[in-house]
C-alpha positions in Angstrom: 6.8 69.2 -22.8 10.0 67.1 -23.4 12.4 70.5 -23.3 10.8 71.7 -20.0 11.0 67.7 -18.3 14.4 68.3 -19.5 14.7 71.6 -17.0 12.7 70.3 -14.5 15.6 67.4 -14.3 18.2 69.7 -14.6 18.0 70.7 -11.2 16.0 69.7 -7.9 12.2 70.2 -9.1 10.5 69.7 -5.4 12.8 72.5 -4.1 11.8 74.4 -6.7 8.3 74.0 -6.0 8.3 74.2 -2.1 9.8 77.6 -2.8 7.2 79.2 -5.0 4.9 77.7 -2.3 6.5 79.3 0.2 6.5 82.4 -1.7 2.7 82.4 -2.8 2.0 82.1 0.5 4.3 85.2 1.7 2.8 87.7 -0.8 -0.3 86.8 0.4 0.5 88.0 3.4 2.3 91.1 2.3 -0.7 92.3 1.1 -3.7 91.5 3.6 -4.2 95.6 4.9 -4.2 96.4 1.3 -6.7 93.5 0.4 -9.0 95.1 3.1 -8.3 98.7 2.8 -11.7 99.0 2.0 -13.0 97.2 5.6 -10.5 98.9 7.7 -10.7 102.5 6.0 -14.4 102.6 6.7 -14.0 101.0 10.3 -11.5 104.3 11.1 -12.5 106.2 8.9 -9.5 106.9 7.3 -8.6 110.0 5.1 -6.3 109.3 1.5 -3.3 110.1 3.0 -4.1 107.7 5.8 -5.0 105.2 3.5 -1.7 105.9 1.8 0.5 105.7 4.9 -1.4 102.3 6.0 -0.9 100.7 2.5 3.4 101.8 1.8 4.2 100.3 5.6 4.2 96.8 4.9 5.5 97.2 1.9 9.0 99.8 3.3 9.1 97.2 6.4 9.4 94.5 4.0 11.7 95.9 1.8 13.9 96.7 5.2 14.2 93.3 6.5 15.1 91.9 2.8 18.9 92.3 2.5 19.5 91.2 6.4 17.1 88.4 5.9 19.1 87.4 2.7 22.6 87.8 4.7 21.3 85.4 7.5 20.7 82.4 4.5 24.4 82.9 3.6 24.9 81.7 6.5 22.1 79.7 8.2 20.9 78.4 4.9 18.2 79.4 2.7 16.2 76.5 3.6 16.6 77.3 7.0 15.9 81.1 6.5 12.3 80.0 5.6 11.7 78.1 8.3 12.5 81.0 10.4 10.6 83.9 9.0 7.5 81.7 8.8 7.7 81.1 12.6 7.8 85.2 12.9 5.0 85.5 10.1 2.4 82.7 12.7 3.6 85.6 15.8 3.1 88.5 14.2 -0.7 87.2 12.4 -1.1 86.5 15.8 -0.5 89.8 17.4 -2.6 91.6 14.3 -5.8 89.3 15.4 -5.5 89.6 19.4 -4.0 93.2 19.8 -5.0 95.4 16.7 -7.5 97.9 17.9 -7.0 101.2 17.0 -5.2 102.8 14.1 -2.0 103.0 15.5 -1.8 99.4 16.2 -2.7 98.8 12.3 0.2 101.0 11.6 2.5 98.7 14.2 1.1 95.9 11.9 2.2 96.9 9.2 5.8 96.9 10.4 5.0 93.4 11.0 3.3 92.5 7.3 6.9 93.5 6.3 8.5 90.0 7.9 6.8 88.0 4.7 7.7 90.9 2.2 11.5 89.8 3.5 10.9 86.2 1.4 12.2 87.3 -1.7 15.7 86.9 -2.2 16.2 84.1 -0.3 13.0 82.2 -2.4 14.3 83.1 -5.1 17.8 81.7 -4.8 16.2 78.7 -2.9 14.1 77.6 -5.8 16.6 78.5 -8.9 19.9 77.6 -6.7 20.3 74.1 -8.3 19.5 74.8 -11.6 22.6 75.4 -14.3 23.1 79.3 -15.4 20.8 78.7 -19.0 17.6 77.3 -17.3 18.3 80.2 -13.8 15.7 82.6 -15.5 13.0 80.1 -15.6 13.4 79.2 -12.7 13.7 82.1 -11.4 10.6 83.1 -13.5 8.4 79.9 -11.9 9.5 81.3 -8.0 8.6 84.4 -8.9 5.4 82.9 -10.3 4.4 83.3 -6.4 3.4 87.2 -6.9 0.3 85.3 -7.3 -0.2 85.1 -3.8 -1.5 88.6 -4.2 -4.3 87.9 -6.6 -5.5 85.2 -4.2 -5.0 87.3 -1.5 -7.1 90.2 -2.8 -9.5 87.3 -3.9 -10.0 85.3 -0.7 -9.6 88.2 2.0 -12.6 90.6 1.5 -15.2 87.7 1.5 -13.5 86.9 4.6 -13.4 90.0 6.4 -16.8 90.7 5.2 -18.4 87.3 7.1 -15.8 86.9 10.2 -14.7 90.7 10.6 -11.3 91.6 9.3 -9.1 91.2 12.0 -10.5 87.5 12.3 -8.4 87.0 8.9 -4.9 88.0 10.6 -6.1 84.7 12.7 -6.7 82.2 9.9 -3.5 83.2 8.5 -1.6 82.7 11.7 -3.1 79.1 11.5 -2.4 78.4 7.7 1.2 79.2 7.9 1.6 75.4 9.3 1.1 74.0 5.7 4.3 76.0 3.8 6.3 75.5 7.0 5.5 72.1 6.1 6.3 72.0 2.2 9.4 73.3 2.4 10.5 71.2 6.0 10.0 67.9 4.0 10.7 69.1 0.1 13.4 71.6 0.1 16.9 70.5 -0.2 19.6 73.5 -0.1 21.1 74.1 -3.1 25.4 73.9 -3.1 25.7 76.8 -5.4 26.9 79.3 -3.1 30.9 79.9 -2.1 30.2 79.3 1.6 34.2 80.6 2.4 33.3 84.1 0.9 34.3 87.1 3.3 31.1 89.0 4.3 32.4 91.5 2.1 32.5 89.6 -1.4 29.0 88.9 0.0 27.3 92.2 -0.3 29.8 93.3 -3.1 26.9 94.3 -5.1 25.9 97.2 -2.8 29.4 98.6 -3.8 29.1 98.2 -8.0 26.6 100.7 -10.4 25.1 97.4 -11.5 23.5 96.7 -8.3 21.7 100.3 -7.9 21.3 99.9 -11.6 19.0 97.0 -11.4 17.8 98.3 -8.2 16.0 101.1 -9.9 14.5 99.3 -12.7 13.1 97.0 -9.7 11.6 100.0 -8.6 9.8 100.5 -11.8 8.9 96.5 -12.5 8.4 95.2 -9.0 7.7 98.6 -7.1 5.1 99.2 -9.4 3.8 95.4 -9.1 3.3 95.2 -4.9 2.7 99.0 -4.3 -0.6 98.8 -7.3 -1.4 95.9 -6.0 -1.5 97.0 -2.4 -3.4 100.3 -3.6 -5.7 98.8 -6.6 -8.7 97.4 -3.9 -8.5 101.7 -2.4 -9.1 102.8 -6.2 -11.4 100.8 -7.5 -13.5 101.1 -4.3 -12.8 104.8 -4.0 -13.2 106.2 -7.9 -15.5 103.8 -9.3 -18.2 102.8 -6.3 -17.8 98.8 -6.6 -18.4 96.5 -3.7 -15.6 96.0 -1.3 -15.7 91.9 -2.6 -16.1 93.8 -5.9 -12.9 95.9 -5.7 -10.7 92.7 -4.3 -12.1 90.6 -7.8 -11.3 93.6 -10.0 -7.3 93.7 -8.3 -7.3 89.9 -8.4 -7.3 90.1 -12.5 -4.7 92.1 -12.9 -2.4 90.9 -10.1 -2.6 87.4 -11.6 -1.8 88.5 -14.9 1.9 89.8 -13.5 2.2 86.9 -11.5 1.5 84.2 -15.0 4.0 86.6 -16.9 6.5 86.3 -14.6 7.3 83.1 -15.9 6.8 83.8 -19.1 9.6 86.9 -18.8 12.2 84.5 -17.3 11.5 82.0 -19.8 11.6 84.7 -22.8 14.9 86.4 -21.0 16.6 82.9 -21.4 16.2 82.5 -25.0 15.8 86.5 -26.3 17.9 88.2 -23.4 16.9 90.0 -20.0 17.8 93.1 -21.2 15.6 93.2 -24.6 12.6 92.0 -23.1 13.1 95.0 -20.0 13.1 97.6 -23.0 9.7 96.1 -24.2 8.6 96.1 -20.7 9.3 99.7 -19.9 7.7 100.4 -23.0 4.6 99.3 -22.1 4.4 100.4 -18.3 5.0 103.9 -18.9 2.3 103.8 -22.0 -0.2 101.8 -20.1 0.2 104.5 -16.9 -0.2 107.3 -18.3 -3.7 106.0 -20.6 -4.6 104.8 -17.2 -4.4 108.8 -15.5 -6.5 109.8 -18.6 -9.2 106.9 -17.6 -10.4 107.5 -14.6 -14.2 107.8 -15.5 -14.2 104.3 -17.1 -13.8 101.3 -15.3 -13.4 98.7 -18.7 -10.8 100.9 -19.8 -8.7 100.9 -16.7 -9.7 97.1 -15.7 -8.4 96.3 -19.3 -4.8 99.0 -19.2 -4.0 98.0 -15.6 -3.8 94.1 -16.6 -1.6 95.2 -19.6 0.2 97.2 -17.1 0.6 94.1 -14.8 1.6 91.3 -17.5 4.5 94.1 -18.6 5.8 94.2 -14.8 5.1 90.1 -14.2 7.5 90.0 -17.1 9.8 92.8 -15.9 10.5 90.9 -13.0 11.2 87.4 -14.7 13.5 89.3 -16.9 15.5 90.9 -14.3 16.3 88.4 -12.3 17.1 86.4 -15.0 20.3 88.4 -15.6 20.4 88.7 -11.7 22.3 84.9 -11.4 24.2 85.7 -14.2 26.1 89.2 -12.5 26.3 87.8 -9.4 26.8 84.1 -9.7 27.9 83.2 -6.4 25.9 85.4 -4.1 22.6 85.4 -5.7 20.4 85.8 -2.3 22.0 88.7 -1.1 22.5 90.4 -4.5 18.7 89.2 -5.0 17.6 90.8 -1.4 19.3 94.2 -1.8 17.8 94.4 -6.0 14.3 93.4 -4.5 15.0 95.6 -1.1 15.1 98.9 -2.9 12.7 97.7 -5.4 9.8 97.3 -2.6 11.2 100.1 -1.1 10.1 101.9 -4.3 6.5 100.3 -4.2 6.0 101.9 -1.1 5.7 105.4 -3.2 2.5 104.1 -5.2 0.0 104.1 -2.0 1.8 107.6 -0.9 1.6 109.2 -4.5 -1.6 108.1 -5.2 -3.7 109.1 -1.5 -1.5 112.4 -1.6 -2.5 113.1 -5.5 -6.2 112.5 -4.0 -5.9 114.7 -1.2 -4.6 117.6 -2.4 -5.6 117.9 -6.5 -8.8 115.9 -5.9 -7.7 113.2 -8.7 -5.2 109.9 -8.5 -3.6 110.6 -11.8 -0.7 112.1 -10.7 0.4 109.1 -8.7 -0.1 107.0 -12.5 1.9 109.7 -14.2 5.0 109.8 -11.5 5.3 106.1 -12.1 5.1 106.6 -15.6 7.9 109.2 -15.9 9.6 107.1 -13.8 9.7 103.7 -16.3 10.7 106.2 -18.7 13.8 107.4 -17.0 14.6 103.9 -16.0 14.4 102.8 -20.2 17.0 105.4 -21.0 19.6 104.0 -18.0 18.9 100.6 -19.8 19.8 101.2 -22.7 23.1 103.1 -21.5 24.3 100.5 -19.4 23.5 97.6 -20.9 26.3 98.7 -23.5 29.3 97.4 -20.9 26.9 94.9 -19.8 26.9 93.0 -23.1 30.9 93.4 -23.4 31.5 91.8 -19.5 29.2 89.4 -18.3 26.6 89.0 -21.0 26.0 87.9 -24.8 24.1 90.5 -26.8 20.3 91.1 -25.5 21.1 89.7 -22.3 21.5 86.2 -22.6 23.9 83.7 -20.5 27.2 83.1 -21.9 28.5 79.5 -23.0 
């Protein structure tokens, strides 16, 4: 208790906490049209393809308007970034529960469930930015922590939409975004850790270096697999195993909070074993755990119980990544962090496509578990080639900070 007072004083602990608010809260936004797939695919009527398509917009539209949402709070100000995207997240809940009729309008919202998937980089650099290099990947881990906004999402939402109607949510959550606009108005202080005379190119440097498209793809793997599951799990448990719509959003809700709790746990691991050993353990695991889960299809314990092992290995996947994040790219953090999480979502937008057109065409959704699974696999053996000139540069052996 003493050693984490010790972090929390370290650096500015009520910024750090109006951030993972603020990030909780975005996630569960990210994820409402997967958290009542089940409501609006029977409502339209919806073929797995559709489904797919409906599910990977929000999540490529939020992975989009990360890296120019990151660029603004270089200049604006993280703090102030916030502030901003939650005013466009209160418009566009509002347009989803006045204007969304027809299936083409869900697919416009979509576009517009992207604005909160935007959050990341800038949370992330919001929360950990006044905290010293050896403590960044907790608190990195504790932002990050917010993924759990998806396991309350897919929680709260269904009951919801099953009393009030589903489009009635999009109107509660225009109404609740008032209370993190709050939290981080009166909490948040921005952080001095970034070189505000750096030229706009020094700035997105990273989109220029093998390091950045390096951890990019991992992302893919560890957050891709995260959001785009997460998005699609409430679809497959409805779809394969004939639970309740409330039934299918309680089943997601274990797993998703399982890779939100570990995300803190793999930032605080990364800090004292090293980002880059505990990724090799994660990839490990993800690619096992997927490819038991394409051979489990008639049991729902066994895939319940592999896809929250699945989850805790990408909660910690993402802690550990973005604890070596602030230690490549000390100085620009948020946009380093925006572009890393931008391709990474972009990534999760291939689970709800692989998995509705796996459906569709072969009659099963194992083929979207084993293309994610060959993927982590890939991904392991890049690791473990780069991380050879990463430990000679920038980082001690493992991945830990230097000094």
């Amino acid at each position: 208790m003493s050693g984490f007072k010790g972090f929390l004083k370290s650096g500015h602990a009520p910024t750090l906490f109006a951030a993972f608010f603020y990030f909780t809260y975005s996630f569960f936004i990210w994820v409402l049209n997967g958290a009542m797939a089940p409501f609006i695919s029977e409502e339209f009527h919806l073929t797995p393809q559709q489904k797919g398509l409906m599910l990977s917009i929000p999540i490529f539209a939020g992975a989009l308007m990360r890296f120019p949402l990151g660029l603004m709070s270089q200049y604006v100000g993280r703090k102030n970034a916030t502030l901003i995207e939650m005013a466009l997240i209160a418009a566009a809940m509002s347009f989803g529960y006045f204007f969304v009729k027809s299936f083409n309008d869900l697919l416009a919202m979509g576009v517009l469930l992207g604005v909160a998937g935007a959050s990341f980089g800038v949370a992330m650099s919001l929360g950990s930015g006044s905290f010293p290099p050896k403590h960044k990947g907790l608190a990195m881990g504790i932002v990050g922590a917010g993924n759990v906004g998806t396991a309350i999402c897919v929680l709260v939402a269904p009951p919801l939409a099953q009393a009030y109607g589903w489009t009635t949510v999009y109107g509660f959550a225009a109404i609740s975004v008032i209370v993190p606009f709050l939290v981080v108005s009166l909490m948040a202080k921005e952080p001095d850790d970034l070189d505000k005379h750096a030229t706009f190119r020094q700035h997105i440097a990273c989109l220029f270096e093998k390091d950045g498209w390096a951890f990019s793809l991992i992302y893919v793997v560890t957050f891709g697999g995260f959001i785009g599951l997460a998005s699609f799990l409430p679809t497959y448990y409805y779809d394969q195993f004939g639970v309740s719509k409330v039934q299918a959003g309680q089943l997601t809700m274990l797993a998703a909070f399982m890779g939100a709790a570990l995300r803190v746990f793999g930032g605080w691991i990364s800090d004292r074993f090293g980002g880059i050993n505990t990724l090799t353990a994660v990839l490990v695991i993800v690619a096992i755990t997927l490819v038991m889960c394409s051979f489990a299809t008639g049991s729902l314990p066994a895939t319940t119980l592999l896809v929250m092992l699945c989850f805790a290995a990408l909660g910690a996947g993402n802690g550990a990544l973005f604890q070596l994040v602030p230690l490549r790219w000390s100085t620009t953090t948020a946009v380093a962090g925006s572009m890393i999480g931008e391709i990474g979502a972009l990534g999760g937008s291939l689970v709800p496509t692989s998995m509705g057109f796996s459906k569709q065409h072969f009659g099963t959704y194992a083929g979207g578990f084993m293309l994610f699974a060959v993927l982590a696999v890939v991904m392991l053996f890049m690791l473990r080639v780069m991380q050879l000139r990463w430990t000679r540069t920038w980082a001690e052996k493992g991945g830990r900070a230097r000094g």
